[in-house]
C-alpha positions as CSV (number, residue, x, y, z in Angstrom):
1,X,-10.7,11.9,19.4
2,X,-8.5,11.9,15.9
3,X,-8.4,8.8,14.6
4,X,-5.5,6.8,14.7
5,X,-3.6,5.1,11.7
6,X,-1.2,3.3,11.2
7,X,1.6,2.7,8.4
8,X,3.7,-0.2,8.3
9,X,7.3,0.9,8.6
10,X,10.2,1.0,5.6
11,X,13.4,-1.3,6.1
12,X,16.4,-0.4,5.5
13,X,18.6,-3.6,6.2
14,X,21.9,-2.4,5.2
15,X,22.2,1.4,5.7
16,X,25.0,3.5,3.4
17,X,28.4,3.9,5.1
18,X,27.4,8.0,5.2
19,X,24.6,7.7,7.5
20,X,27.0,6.9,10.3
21,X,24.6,3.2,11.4
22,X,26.5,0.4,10.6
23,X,25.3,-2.9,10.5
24,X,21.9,-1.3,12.3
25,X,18.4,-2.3,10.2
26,X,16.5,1.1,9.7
27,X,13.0,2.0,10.0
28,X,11.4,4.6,8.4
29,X,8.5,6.7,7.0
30,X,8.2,9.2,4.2
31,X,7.3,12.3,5.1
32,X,4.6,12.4,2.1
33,X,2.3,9.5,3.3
34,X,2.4,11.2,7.1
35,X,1.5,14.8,5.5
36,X,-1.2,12.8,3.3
37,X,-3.0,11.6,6.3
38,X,-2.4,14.1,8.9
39,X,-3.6,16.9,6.1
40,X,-6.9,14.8,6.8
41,X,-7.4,15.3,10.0
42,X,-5.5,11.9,11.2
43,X,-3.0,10.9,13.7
44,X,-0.5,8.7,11.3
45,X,1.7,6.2,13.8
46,X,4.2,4.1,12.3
47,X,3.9,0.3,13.1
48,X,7.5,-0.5,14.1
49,X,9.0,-4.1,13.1
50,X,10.6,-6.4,15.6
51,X,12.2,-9.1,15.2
52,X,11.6,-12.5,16.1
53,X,15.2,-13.4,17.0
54,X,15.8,-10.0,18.7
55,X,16.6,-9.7,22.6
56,X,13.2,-8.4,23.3
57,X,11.2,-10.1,20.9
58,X,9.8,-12.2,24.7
59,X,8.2,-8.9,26.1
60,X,7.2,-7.7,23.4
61,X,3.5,-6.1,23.0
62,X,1.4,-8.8,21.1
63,X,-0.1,-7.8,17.7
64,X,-3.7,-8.0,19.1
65,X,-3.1,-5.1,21.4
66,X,-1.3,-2.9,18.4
67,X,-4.4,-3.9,16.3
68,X,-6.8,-2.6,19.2
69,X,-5.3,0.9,19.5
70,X,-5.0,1.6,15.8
71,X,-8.1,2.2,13.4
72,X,-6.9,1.9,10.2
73,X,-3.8,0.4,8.8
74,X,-1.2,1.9,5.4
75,X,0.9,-0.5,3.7
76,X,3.6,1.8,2.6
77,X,5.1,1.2,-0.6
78,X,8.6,-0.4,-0.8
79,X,10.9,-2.8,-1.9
80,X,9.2,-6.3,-3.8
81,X,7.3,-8.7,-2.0
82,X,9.5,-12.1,-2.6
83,X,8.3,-14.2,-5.0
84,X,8.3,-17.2,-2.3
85,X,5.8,-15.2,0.1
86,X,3.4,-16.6,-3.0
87,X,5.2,-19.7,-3.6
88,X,7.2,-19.1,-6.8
89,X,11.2,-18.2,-7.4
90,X,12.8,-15.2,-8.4
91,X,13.5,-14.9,-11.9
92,X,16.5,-12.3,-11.3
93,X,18.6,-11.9,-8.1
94,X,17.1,-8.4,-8.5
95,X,13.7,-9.4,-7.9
96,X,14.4,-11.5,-4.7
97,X,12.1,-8.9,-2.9
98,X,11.9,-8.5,1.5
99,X,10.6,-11.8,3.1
100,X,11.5,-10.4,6.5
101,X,9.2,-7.2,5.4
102,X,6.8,-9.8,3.6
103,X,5.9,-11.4,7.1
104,X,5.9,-8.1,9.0
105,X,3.4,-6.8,7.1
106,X,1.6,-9.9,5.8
107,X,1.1,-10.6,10.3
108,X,-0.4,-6.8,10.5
109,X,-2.9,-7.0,7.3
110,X,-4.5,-10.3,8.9
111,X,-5.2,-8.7,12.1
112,X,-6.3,-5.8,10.7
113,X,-8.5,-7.6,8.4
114,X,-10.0,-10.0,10.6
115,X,-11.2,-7.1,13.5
116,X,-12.9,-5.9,10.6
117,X,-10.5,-2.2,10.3
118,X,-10.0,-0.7,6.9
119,X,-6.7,-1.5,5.1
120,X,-5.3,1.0,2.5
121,X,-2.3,-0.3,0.3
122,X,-0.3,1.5,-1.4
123,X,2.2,-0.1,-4.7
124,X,3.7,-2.7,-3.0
125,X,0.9,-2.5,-0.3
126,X,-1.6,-3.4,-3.5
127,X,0.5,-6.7,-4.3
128,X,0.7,-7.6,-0.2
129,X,-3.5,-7.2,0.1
130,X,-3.2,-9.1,-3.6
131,X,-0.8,-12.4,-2.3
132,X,-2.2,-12.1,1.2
133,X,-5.5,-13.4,-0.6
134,X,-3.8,-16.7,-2.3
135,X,-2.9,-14.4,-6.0
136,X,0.6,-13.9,-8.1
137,X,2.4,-11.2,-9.1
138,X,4.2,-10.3,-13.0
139,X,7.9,-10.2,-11.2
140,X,9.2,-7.5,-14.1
141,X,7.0,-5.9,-16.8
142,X,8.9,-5.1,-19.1
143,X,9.7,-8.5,-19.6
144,X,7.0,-10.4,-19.5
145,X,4.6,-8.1,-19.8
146,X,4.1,-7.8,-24.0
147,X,4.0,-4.3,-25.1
148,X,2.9,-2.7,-21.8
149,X,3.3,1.0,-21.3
150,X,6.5,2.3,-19.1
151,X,5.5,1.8,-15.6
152,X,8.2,2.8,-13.8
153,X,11.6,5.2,-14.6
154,X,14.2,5.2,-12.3
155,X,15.4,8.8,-13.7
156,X,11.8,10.3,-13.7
157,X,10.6,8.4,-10.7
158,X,7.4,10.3,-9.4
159,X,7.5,12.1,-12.3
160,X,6.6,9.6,-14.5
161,X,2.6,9.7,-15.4
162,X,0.0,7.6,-16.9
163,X,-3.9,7.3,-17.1
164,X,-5.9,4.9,-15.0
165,X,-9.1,3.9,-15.9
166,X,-12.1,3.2,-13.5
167,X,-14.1,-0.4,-13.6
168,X,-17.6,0.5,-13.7
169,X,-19.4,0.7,-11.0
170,X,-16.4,0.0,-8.9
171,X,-15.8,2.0,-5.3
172,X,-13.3,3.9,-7.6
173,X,-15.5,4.9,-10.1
174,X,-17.7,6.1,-7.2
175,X,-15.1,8.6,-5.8
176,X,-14.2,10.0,-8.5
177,X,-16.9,10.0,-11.4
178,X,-16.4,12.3,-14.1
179,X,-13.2,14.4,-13.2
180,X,-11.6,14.8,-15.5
181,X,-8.0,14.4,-15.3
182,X,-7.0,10.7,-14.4
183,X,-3.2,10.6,-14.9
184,X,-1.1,8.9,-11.9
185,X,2.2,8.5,-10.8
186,X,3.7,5.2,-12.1
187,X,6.6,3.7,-9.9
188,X,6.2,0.2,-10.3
189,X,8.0,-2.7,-12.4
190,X,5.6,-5.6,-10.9
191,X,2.0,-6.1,-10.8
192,X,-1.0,-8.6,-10.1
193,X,-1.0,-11.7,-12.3
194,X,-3.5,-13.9,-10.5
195,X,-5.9,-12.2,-9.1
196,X,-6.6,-13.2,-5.4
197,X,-9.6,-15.2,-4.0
198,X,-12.0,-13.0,-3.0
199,X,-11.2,-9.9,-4.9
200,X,-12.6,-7.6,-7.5
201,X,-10.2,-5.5,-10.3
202,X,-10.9,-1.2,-9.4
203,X,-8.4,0.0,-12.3
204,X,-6.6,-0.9,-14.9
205,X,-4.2,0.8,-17.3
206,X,-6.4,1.6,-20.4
207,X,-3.1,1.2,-22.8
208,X,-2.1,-2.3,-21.9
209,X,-4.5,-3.2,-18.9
210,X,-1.7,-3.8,-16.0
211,X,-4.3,-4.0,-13.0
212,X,-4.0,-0.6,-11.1
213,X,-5.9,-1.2,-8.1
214,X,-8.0,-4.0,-6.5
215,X,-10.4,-4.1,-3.3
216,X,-11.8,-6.7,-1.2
217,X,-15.1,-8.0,-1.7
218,X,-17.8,-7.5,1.1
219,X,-17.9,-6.0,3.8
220,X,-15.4,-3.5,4.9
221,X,-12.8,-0.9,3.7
222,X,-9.8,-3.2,2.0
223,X,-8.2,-1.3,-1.3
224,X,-5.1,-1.5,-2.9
225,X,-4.3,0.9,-5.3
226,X,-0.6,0.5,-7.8
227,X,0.3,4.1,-8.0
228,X,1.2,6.7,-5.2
229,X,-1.7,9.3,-4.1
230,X,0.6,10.8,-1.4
231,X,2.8,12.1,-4.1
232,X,-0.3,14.0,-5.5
233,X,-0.4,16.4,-2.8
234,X,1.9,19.5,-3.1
235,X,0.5,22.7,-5.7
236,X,3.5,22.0,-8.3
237,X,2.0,17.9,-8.0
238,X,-1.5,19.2,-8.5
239,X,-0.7,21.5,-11.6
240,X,0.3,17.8,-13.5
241,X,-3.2,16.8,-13.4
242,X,-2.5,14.1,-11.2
243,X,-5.8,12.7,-9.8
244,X,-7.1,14.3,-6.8
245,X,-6.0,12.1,-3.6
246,X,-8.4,13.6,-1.1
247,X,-11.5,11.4,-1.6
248,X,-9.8,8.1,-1.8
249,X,-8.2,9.2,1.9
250,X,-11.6,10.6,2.8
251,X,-13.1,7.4,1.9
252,X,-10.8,5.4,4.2
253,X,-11.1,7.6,7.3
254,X,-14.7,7.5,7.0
255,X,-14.6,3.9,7.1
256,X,-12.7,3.8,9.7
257,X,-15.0,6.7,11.6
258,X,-17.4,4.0,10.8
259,X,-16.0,1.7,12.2
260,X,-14.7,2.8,15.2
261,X,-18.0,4.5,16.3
262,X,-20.1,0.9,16.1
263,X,-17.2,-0.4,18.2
264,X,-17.0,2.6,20.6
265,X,-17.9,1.6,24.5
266,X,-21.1,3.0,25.6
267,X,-20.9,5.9,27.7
């Protein structure tokens, strides 16, 4: 049986005039982070939201159930987490983030976490897994952050690069050893300040040390990594350098495998 994962849906609240949906909230998945799981052998599912206040919200199928069926759990990147999900205030209209997404996603990563099923985050997903465990986040970098490197270019978008460097001794480090080439793509203006309870630094950036991916201490698979490994799958991607994203995937299906088979009813 494929394993089944799923990926926290996009929001859309306010859809453009030329897509014909008015006043409709959309939902959505890009097609990169399905190929980047499904290349692997997977069965990606998005997790649709629904909410509260809607019609059906009474019938709906409780979160335990959704939590049963699934073994693994994306948090697609996305639009910033609100600054009150972690009890501070915008410092720019611009940075007022998604609470509605915030608590969508924030409801799935606790179940996920407490049946003991692997979480991967992805950008934004890094900072949820990050606030989700009581930490902060720097709302802009290039203002607050002195002299940091350019982390995100809205004209360059995936195209913009940097290196990453590995803690040592971190699951990270572990993966991917000694390849050589350790640029990633860079689509990001926030990141972690305070680092949350129970969590251990994976990556930084080597030029000005802007955390690039944290993990969960313990047991399980929980890992959050700032750039976006399911834009480092197609040959013209690959011929960047951009680090290999296969054993980071690899390394969360096998947890969940893991996982799944300890859990699996007896015959």
């Amino acid at each position: 049986m494929p394993l089944r994962i799923g990926i926290t849906a996009r929001l859309l609240h306010d859809p453009p005039p030329g897509l014909g949906l008015p006043q409709k909230r959309l939902q959505f998945l890009e097609s990169s982070m399905a190929h980047w799981i499904m290349g692997h052998g997977a069965i990606a599912l998005m997790v649709p939201f629904i909410d509260e206040a809607a019609p059906v919200s009474p019938r709906r199928v409780p979160l335990a159930a959704i939590v049963d069926l699934l073994d693994g759990l994306v948090l697609q990147g996305g639009a910033d987490i609100s600054p009150g999900t972690y009890g501070a205030t915008a410092g720019h209209p611009d940075w007022a983030g998604d609470p509605i997404r915030d608590r969508y996603e924030l409801a799935l990563l606790r179940g996920f976490i407490e049946a003991g099923k692997p979480v991967l985050g992805i950008c934004r997903g890094a900072q949820l897994i990050n606030v989700y465990h009581g930490g902060t986040l720097v709302q802009d970098i290039p203002s607050m952050w002195p002299n940091a490197t350019v982390h995100q270019d809205t004209e360059h978008y995936d195209r913009l690069l940097h290196e990453v460097a590995f803690e040592p001794g971190s699951l990270l480090d572990g993966l991917y050893g000694s390849q050589a080439s350790r640029h990633i793509t860079s689509i990001h203006h926030q990141c972690v300040d305070r680092l949350g309870d129970g969590l251990a630094i994976e990556a930084r950036s080597p030029v000005d040390g802007v955390v690039e991916a944290i993990r969960r201490q313990g047991p399980g698979f929980v890992l959050g990594v700032q750039w976006h490994p399911e834009f480092h799958l197609t040959p013209s991607e690959q011929r960047q350098g951009l680090l290999d994203s296969g054993p980071m995937m690899q390394a969360f299906l096998d947890a969940a495998r893991q996982r799944a088979d300890r859990h699996r009813p007896p015959a």
